[in-house]
C-alpha positions in Angstrom: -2.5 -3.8 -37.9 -1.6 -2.7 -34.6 -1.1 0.6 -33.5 -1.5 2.8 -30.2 -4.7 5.5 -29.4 -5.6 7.5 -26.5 -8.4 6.6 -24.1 -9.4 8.2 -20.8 -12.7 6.1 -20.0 -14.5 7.5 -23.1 -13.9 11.2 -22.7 -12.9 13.5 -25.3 -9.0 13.8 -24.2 -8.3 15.3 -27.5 -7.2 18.7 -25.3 -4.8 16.3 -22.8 -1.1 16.7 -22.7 0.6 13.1 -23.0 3.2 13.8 -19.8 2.8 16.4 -17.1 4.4 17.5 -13.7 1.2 19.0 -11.9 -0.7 16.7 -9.9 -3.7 18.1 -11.0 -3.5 17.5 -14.4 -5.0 14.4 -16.3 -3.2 13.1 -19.2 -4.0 11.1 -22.3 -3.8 7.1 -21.7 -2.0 4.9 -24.6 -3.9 2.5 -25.2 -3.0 -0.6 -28.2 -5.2 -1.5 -31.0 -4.3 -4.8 -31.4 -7.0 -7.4 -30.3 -6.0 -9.1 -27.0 -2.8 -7.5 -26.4 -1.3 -6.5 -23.0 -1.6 -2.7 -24.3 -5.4 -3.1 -25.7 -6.2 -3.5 -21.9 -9.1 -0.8 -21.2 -8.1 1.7 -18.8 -9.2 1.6 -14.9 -9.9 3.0 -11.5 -8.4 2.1 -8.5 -11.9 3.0 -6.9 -13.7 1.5 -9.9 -11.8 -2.0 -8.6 -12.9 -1.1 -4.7 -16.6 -1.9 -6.3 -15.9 -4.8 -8.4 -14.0 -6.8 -5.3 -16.6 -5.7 -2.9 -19.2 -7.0 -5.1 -17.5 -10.4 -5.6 -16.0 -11.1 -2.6 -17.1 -8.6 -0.2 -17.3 -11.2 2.7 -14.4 -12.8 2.0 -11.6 -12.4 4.1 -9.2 -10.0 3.1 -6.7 -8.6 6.0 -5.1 -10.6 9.2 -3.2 -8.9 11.7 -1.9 -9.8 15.1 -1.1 -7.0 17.4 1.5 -9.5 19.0 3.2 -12.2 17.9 1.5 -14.9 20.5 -2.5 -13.2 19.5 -4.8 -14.7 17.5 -5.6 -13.5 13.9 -7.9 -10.3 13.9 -9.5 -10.4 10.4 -11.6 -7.7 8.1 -13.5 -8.9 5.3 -13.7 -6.9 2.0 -17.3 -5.3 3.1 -14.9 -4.5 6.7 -12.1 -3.4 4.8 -13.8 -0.8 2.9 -16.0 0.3 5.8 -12.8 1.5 7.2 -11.5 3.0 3.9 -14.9 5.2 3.5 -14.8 5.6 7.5 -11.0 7.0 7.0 -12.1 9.5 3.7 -15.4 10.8 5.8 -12.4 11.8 8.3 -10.7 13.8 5.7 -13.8 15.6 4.1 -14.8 16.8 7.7 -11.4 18.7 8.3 -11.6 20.6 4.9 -9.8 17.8 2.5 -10.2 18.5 -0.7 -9.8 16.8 -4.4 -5.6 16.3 -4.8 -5.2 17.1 -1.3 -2.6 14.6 -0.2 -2.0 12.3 3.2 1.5 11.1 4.6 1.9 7.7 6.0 4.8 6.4 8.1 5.0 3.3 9.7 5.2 -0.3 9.5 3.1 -2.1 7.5 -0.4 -2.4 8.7 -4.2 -2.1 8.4 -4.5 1.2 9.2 -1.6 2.1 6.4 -4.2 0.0 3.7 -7.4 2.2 5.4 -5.7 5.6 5.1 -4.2 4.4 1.4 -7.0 4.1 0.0 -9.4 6.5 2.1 -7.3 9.4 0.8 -8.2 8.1 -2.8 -11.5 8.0 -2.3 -11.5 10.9 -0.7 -10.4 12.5 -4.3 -6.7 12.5 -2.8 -3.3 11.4 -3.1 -1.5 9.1 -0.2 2.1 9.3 -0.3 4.4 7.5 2.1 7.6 8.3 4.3 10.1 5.6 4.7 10.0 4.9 8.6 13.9 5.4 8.8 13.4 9.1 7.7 14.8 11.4 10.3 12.6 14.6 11.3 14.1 16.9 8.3 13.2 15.0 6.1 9.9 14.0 6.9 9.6 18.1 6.7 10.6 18.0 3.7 8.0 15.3 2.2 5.7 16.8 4.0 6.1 20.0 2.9 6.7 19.5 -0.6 3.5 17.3 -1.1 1.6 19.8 1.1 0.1 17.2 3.2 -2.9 17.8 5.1 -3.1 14.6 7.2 0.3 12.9 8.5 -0.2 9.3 9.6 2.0 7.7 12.4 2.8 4.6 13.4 2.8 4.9 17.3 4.8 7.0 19.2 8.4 6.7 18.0 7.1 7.9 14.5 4.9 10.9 15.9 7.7 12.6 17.9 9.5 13.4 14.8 6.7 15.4 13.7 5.8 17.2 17.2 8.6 19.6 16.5 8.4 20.4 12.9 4.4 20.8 13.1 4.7 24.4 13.5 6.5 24.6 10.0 4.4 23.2 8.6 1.3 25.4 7.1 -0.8 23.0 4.9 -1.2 20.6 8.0 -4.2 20.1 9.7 -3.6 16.7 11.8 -1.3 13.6 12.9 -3.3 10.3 13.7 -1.7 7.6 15.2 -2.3 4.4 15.0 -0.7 1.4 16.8 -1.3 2.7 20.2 -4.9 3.1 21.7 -4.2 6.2 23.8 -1.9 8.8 24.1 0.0 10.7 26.4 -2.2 13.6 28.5 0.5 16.1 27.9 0.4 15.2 23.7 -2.1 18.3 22.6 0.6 20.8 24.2 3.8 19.1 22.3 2.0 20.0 18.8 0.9 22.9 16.8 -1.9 20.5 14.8 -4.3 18.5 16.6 -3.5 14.9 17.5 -5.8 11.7 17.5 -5.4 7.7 17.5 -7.0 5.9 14.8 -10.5 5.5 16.1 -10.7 8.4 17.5 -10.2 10.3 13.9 -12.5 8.3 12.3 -15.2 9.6 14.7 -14.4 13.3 13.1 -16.2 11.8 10.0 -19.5 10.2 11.6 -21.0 13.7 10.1 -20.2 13.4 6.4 -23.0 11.3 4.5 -21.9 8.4 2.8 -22.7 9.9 -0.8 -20.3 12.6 -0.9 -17.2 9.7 -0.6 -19.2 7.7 -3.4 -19.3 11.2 -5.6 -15.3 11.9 -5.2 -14.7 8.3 -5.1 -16.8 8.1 -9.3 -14.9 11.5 -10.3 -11.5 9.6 -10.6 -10.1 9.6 -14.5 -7.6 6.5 -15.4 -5.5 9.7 -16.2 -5.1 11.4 -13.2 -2.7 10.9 -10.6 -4.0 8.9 -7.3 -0.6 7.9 -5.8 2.8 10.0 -4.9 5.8 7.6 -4.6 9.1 9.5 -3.4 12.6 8.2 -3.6 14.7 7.8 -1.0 17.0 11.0 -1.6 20.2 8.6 -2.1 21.3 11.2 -4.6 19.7 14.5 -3.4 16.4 15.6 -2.3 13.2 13.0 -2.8 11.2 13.0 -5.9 8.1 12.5 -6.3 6.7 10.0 -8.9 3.1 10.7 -9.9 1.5 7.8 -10.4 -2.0 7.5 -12.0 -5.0 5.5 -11.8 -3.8 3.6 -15.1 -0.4 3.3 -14.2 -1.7 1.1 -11.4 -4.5 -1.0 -12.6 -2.8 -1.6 -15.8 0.5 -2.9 -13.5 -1.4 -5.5 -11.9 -3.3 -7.1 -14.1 -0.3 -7.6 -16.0 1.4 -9.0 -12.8 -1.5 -11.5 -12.3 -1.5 -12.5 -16.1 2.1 -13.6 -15.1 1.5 -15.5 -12.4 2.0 -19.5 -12.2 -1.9 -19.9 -13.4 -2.8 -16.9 -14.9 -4.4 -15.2 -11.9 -4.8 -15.4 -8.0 -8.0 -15.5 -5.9 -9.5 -15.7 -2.9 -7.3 -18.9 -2.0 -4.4 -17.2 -2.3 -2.2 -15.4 0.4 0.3 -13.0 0.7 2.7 -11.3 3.5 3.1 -7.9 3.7 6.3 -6.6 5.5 8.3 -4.8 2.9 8.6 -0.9 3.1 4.6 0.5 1.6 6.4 3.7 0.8 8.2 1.6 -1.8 6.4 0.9 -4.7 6.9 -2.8 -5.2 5.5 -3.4 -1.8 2.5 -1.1 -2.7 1.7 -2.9 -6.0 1.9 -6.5 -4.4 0.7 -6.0 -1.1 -2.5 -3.7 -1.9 -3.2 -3.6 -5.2 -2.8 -7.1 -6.6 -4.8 -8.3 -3.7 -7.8 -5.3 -4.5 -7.8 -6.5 -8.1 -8.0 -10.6 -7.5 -9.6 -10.8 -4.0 -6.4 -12.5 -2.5 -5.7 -12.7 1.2 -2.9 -10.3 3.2 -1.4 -11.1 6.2 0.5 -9.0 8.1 4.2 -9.4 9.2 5.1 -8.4 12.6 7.5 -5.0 12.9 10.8 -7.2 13.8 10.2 -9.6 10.2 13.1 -8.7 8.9 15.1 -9.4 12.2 14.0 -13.2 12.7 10.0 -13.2 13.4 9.2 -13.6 9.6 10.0 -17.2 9.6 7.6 -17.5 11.9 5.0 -16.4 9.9 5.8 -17.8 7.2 5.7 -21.4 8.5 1.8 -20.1 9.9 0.9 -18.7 7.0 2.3 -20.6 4.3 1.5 -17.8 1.7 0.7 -19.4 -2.0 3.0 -15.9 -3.1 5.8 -14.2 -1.5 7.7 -11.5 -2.8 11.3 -10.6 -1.3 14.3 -8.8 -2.1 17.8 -9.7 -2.6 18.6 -9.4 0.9 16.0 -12.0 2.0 16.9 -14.6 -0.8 20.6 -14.3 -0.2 19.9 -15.1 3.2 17.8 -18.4 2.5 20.9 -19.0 -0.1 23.3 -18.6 2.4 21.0 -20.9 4.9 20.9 -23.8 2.2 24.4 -24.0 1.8 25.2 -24.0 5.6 22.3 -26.3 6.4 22.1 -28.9 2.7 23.9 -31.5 4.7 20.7 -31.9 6.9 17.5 -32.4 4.6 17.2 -34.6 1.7 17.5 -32.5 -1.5 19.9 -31.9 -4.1 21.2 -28.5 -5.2 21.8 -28.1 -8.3 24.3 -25.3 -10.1 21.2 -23.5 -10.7 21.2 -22.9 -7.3 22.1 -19.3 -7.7 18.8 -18.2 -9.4 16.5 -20.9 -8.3 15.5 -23.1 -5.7 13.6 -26.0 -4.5 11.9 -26.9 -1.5 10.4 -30.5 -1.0 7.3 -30.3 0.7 7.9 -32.5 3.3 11.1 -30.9 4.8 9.5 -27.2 4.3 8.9 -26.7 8.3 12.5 -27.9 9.2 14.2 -25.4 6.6 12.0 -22.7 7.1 13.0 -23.1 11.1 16.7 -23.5 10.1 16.7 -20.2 7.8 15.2 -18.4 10.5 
């Protein structure tokens, strides 16, 4: 007989309410009662998974970045990776951060956007992003409607929309950038809230004892809200989607269930170079890899404007996820190009597509 019951990790939730708009407030988790079903799944932590994949694959590789297109790969293990994550979350607790406090990010996708992720959950806090094409107002108004305490920039192009609206904004207590190693001399004078590159925030935390991180990171409930996603404001102001630590966990494990075999691991790879204030590019880029161990590389800024057939043909991820935009463009390619390569298209064409292993350089090239 199958059925549905609540479940928050084996706390009495009998008090919970079922929805709720503070983010402060756990709710009940519905959990099936049938044996082996998608719903029976037992609810988790995101910082519950953090301990399971450093346990298992902690020195594994897990992140690749090139600062330019021409570098070699810079890589961070899992052990690395969540160095930086506890490094990032020390940061926060020695400015005053507190449980549900939240932290910005705006930029392109990078390591630094995975470290400050997930060190504002384990600092007990909530990261929400900004889409990078937000103009100053309304970064204000994220900002201001998530109270955030911590507002992280990608280089200096982001950062100047914030050097002007920093004194309206009470609840804010720091911009870090990250991208660029130094900043200008004149930078401390332009803002009303201290200003710091990457590195040098994370020396703010070299203070703050590793256990206090460890104790917010254990207090997370399935039930309670680790993650704001907003909207684009297409039809009026942003909203804000709370989503919790079940929400997530739940999501991906379903995802990797789906996949081709049933799972990925630690031989599989990904790009990331989709928009991480998007939720999509957030599930598949940093949570399906914390949950199975698989690899990430890192997309350079321009991807979507030529240089991510470039990494693709380096890469050659065993997963890639894309939106229309990038699919109609390989469909469009195809067409133009079919005459070349020794393939057949087939009316299926318009949902599906093959690529023969041995011409996969030469399209790839020709798409992009």
């Amino acid at each position: 007989m199958s059925g549905t019951k609540a479940s928050n990790g084996g706390d009495d939730d009998s008090k919970l309410p079922w929805s709720t708009s503070d983010l402060k407030q756990e709710v009940k988790v519905r959990v099936g009662t049938t044996e082996g079903a998608r719903d029976a799944i037992d609810p988790l932590t995101v910082m519950r998974c953090w301990d399971d994949v450093v346990t298992e694959w902690g020195e594994f590789p897990a992140l690749y970045q090139k600062k330019n297109s021409d570098d070699e790969w810079t890589t961070w293990t899992w052990s690395e990776y969540k160095k930086q994550v506890d490094g990032f979350a020390k940061s926060l607790v020695s400015i005053g951060f507190e449980r549900f406090d939240t932290v910005n990010v705006i930029g392109f996708n990078a390591p630094e956007w995975f470290f400050a992720n997930f060190g504002a959950i384990a600092a007990g806090g909530v990261p929400a992003g900004i889409y990078t094409t937000n103009n100053p107002d309304a970064c204000k108004y994220i900002t201001e409607h998530s109270k955030a305490k911590v507002v992280v920039c990608d280089g200096m192009k982001q950062l100047q929309k914030y050097l002007n609206i920093s004194k309206d904004l009470p609840d804010l207590k720091a911009l870090v950038v990250y991208g660029d190693d130094e900043l200008p001399s004149d930078i401390k004078s332009s803002s009303k809230v201290p200003v710091y590159t990457f590195d040098a925030f994370l020396e703010l935390g070299a203070g703050i004892d590793t256990s206090v991180v460890r104790k917010r990171s254990s207090e997370w409930k399935p039930g309670q809200t680790c993650t704001l996603i907003y909207t684009s404001g297409t039809t009026g102001p942003p909203k804000a989607v709370m989503i919790t630590n079940d929400n997530m966990t739940w999501t991906v494990r379903t995802i990797l269930e789906r996949t081709r075999k049933g799972t990925m691991d630690t031989n599989d790879a990904m790009i990331s170079y989709l928009p991480l204030s998007h939720v999509a590019a957030q599930v598949l880029d940093m949570y399906v890899p914390l949950m199975s161990g698989c690899q990430v590389y890192f997309a350079q800024p321009d991807a979507l404007k030529g240089s991510l057939g470039k990494t693709l043909k380096e890469v050659r991820p065993t997963a890639f996820f894309g939106v229309p935009r990038v699919y109609e463009k390989m469909y469009g390619t195809f067409l133009s190009f079919s005459h070349r390569f020794s393939f057949c298209l087939f009316d299926s064409i318009h949902s599906s597509f093959c690529l023969l292993s041995q011409t996969y350089r030469r399209i790839i090239e020709a798409i992009f």
